[in-house]
N, C-alpha and C positions, 0 to 999 in steps of 0.2 A: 623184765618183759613178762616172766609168770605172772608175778604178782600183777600187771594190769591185765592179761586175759583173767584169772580169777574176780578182778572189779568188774570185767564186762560181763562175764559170766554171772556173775552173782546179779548187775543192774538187767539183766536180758531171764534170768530167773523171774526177778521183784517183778519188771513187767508186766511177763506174761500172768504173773499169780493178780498182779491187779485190775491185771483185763480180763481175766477171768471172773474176777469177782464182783466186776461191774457186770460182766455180762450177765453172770447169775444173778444180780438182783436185779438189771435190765428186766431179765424174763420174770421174776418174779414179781416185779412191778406189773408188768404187763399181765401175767396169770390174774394177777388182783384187781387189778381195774378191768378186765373182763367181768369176772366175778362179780365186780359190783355194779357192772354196766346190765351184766343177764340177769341181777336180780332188781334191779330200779324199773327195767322194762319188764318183766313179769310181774308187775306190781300195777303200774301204768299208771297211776295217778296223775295230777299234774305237776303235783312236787317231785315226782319218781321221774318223770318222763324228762322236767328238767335238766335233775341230774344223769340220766343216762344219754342226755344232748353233750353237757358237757364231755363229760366221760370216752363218749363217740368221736368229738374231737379231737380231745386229747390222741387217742389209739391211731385215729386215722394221718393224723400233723407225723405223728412218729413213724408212721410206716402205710405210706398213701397207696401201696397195693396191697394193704392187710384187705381181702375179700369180706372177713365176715365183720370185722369193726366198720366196714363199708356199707354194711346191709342193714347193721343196726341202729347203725346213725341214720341211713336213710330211712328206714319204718319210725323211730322216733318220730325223726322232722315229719313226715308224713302225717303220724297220727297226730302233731300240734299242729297242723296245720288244717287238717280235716273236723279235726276235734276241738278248737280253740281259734280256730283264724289267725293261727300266727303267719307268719311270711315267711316259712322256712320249706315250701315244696321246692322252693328252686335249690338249695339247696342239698335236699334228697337227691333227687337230680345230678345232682355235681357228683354228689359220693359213689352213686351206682355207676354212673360213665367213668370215673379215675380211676376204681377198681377194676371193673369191667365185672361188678356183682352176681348181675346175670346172668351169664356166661358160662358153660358147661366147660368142664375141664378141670383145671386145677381144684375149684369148687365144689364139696359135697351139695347135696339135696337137699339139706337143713338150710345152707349159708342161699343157694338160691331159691329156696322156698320162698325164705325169707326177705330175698332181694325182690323176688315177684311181688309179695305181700306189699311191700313198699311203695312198687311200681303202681300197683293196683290203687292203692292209694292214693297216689298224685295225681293218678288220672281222672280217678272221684272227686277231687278236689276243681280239675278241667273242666268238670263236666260228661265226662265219656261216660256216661253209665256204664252201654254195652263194652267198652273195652275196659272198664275197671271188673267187672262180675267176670269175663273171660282169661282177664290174667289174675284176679284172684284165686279161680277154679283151679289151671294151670299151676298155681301156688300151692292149694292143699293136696293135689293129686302130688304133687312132689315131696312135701312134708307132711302127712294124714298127721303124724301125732304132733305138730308142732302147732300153738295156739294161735298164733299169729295170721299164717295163710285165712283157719278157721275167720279169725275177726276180720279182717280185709274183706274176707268175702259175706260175712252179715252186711257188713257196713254199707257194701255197695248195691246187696240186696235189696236194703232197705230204700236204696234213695231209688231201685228202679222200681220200687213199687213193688217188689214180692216179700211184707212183714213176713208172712208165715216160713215161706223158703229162709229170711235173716234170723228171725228166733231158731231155725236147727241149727243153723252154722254156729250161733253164738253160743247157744247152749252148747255143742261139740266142745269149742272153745273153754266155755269153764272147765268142762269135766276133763279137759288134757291140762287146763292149768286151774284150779280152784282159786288161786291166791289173785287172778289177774284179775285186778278191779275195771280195767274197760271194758271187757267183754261182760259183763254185769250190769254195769251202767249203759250201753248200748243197748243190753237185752230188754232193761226198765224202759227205756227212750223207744222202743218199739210194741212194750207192749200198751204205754201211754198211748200212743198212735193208732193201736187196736181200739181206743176206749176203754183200757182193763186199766181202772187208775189204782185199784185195790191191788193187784196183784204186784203193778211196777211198785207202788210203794213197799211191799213185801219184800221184792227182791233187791230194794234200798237199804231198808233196813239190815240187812243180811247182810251187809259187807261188811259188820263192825267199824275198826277203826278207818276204813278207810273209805266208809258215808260220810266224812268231812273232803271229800273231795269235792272242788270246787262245783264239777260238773252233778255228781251225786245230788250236792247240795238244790240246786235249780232245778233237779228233775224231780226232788221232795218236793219243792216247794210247790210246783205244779200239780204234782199227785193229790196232796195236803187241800191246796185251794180247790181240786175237783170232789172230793172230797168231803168238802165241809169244816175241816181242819183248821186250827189255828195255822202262822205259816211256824217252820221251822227255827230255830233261837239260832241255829248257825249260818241261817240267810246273815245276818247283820255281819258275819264273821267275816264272812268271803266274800262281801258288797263294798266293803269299806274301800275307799280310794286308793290303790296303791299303784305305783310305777308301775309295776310288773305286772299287773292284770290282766290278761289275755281281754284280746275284742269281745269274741265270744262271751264271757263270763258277762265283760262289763254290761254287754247290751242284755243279757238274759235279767241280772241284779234290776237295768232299770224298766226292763217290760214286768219283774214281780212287782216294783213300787208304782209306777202305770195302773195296772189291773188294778190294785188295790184301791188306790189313789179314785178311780173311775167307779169301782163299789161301794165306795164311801160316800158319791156325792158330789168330789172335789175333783168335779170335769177338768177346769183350768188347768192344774197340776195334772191332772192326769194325760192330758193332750199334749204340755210341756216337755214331759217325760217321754211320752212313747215319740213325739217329733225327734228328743234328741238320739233316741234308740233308732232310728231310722238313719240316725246321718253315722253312725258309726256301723253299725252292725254288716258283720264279714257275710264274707261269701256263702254261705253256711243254709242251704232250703229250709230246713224247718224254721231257725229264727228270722232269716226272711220272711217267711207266712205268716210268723206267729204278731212281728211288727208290723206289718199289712193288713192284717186284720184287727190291732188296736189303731191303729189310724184310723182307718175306713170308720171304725166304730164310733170313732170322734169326731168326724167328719173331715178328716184331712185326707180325702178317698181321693186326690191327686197323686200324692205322694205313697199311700198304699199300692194305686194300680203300680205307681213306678217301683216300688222293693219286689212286688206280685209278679214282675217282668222278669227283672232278676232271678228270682226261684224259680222260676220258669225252664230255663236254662241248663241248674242242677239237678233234677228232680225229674223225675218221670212223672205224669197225669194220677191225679186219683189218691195221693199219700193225704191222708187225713187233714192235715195243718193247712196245706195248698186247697185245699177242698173250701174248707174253713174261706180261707181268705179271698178266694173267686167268688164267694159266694156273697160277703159283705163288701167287693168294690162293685158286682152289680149291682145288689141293693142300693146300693151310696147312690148308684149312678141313677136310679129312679125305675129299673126294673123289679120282676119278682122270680127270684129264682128257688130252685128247689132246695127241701135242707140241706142243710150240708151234711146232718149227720142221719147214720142210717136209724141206730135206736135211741134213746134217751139221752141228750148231751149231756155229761158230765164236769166236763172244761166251764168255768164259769162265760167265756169269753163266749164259745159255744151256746149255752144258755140263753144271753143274748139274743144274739144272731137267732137261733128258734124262734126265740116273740117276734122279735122284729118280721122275720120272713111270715110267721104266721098271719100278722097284721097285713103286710102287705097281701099276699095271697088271699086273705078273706076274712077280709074286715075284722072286726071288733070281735067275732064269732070264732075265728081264726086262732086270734090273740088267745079269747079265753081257752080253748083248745089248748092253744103250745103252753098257756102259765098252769092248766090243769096239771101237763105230761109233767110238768117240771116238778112243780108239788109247792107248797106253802114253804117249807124252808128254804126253798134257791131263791123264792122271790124276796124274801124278808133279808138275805145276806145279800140283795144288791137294789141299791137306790133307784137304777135304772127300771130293773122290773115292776118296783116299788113304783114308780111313773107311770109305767103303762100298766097298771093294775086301775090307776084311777078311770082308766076310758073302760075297763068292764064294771068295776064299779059303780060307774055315773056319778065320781065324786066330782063334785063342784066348789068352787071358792077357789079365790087366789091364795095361798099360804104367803108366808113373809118369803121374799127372794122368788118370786115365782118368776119376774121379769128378766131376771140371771140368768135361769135354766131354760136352754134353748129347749131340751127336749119336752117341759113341766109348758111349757107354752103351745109346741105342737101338739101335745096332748089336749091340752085345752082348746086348743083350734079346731081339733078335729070334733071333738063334743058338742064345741058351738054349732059345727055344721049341721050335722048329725039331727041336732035338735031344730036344726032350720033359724039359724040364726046366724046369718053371715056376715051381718056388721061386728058384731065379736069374734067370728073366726078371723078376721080380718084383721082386726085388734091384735088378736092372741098372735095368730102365724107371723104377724111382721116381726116379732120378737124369735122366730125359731127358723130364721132363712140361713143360718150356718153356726159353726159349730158344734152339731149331732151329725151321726150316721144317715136320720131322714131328713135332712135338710132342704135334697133335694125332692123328697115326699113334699115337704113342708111347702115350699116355693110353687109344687103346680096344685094344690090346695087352697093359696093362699092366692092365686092368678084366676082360678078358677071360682072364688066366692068374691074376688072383683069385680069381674064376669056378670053375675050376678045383681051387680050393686052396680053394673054400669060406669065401671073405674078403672081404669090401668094404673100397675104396678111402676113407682117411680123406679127408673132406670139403679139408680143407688144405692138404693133397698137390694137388689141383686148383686151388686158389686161382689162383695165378700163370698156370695156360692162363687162363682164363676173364676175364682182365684182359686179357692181350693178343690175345687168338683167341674171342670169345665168340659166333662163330659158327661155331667147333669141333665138327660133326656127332658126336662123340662124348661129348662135355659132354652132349647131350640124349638119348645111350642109357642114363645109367646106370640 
């Protein structure tokens, strides 16, 4: 009988010493994967943010009232969601309600700083401006030195329309955490939106290793082409087709080859591109605006107003890109609205959009005005301006492919007129009734020198505006 109490004794010893020593490396597993969950999210990238999704997981699966693995996961998901278009706010969501994150009590001021942070986020992602900037604020007044609140509330600054108010909170942001690559890039993405392409590029370059961030990368790329810049050798890097490419990224990759594609010449490809950038591109106002306004620009000013609707939604009145893009679906639509920009566009897209409004608002006179403001080298790095330089020049002649180029024939239409020769405008504009931004210029130009010539415009000849512009103010003069 000894001899078995000493077996049980000794088996109720082994035990307990092995439950202990799972449990000691339990916790110390768990120390660890904290550890490297709060230094992936202080990093923020998108390869960082992935791994502290997993990592968040992980913590939360093992202990679904852990508060602060609750908080983390949910700001993560948040910021891939707000920052990438992934599909993971409903999730935030999940993690904050099972913890009960928010919630005063067990939880210090960091863990619900940061659970606000998150909140605030998802709601930016809703659409709530006002209630993303008010449970942001709520966030930093709880955490002042923690980065997070700080970012949540740029973020949502920015989308209500107060840049200058987002550049403080962002900047706060770095200086509580230097290493945090989002609040960096957020802060370049706002001063872009300033029209400070010099400076966002500045603060690109300053990240070191971690301006191969997907997001970094696309907001070089922008900077670079406003610029004058060659683009970036790591666009190719982070464009390439892979599974895992966030919407986001994908549709920013094909509006850089769009823009390019459309300075070059190569309208076709260019309009291919920015259509399919429209059928994918998230929730996200700025790259909404920014695909609204390369449609509009190629004449698919149907599908612009409907992404322009969308942003609508997200974004408060007045953010730069939304400007931008209200400004070229009325153009498209055959009105003449005011710049869009207040000094010198820098944005090549921008650039554009200036001639063009200029021409519309007054005349030829107009034109040479906005190609003045712009200066000889924006016009020479884009084919388009290169087009409408011919109608202040008075150049004449058909070049080879002249019949191709919807917009190289409006041009030519409108010279004909000009010079009083309406049988060749006539000629010329039946060649530029779609496919361009002034299509619909083109179409009550082209009505109005039949007019003229005592002719109506065959019904067929219009088909193609009224598919993709059929709120074309000149469809409803005929």
């Amino acid at each position: 009988m000894r001899g078995a109490a000493w077996v049980v004794a000794i088996s109720l010893v082994a035990g307990a010493a092995v439950y202990l020593l799972v449990a000691r490396r339990g916790r110390d597993d768990g120390r660890r994967l904290r550890a490297d969950l709060a230094s992936a999210l202080e990093r923020g990238t998108f390869a960082d943010l992935g791994r502290a999704q997993a990592l968040g997981r992980r913590l939360v699966v093992s202990n679904a009232r852990d508060r602060q693995a609750a908080a983390e996961l949910a700001f993560t998901d948040a910021m891939l969601a707000v920052d990438f278009g992934l599909e993971t706010a409903r999730e935030a969501d999940e993690a904050l309600a099972g913890a009960r994150a928010e919630e005063t009590g067990a939880a210090d001021d960091a863990t619900i700083g940061l659970a606000l942070a998150a909140r605030a986020l998802t709601r930016l992602r809703a659409g709530d401006l006002a209630g993303a900037v008010k449970t942001a604020a709520s966030a930093v007044a709880l955490a002042p030195d923690l980065p997070y609140p700080l970012y949540a509330l740029g973020r949502a600054r920015a989308r209500a329309g107060d840049l200058a108010g987002a550049e403080r909170a962002l900047e706060a942001a770095i200086v509580e955490a230097p290493g945090f690559a989002a609040a960096r890039v957020a802060w370049a993405e706002a001063r872009l939106d300033l029209g400070d392409a010099k400076n966002a590029r500045a603060g690109l370059t300053a990240l070191g290793p971690s301006a191969r961030d997907a997001r970094a990368v696309l907001l070089m790329d922008e900077a670079e082409a406003a610029l004058g810049l060659p683009p970036a050798g790591a666009l190719d890097t982070i464009c390439r087709p892979e599974r895992w490419t966030p919407p986001a990224v994908v549709t920013g990759c094909i509006l850089s080859r769009a823009g390019r594609a459309r300075r070059a010449g190569a309208r076709a490809d260019a309009r291919t591109q920015a259509e399919a950038a429209g059928r994918i591109v998230p929730d996200e106002p700025r790259l909404l605006a920014r695909a609204a306004l390369a449609l509009a620009q190629l004449g698919a000013v149907d599908q612009g107003a409907a992404l322009l609707a969308r942003a609508r939604r997200l974004v408060a009145p007045g953010l730069l890109p939304l400007v931008r893009a209200e400004a070229a679906v009325a153009l498209g639509r055959g009105r003449s609205p005011a710049p869009a920009d207040a000094g010198r566009p820098l944005d090549p897209e921008a650039r554009l959009l200036a001639a063009r409004i200029g021409l519309a608002s007054g005349g030829v006179t107009g034109l040479e005005a906005a190609l003045t403001a712009l200066g000889p080298a924006a016009r020479d790095a884009d084919a388009d301006l290169r087009t409408l330089a011919r109608l202040v020049s008075r150049q004449h002649g058909e070049p080879e492919g002249a019949d191709r180029d919807p917009l190289r024939a409006y041009v030519d239409g409108l010279a004909a007129d000009l010079a009083g020769d309406p049988g060749r405008a006539v000629d010329r504009l039946r060649h530029a009734l779609s496919g361009h931004g002034d299509a619909c210029r083109a179409a009550g130009e082209y009505v109005g020198a039949l007019r003229t010539l005592k002719q109506r415009p065959a019904a067929d000849l219009l088909a193609p505006l009224r598919r993709e512009n059929s709120g074309c103010i000149n469809l409803l003069r005929r």
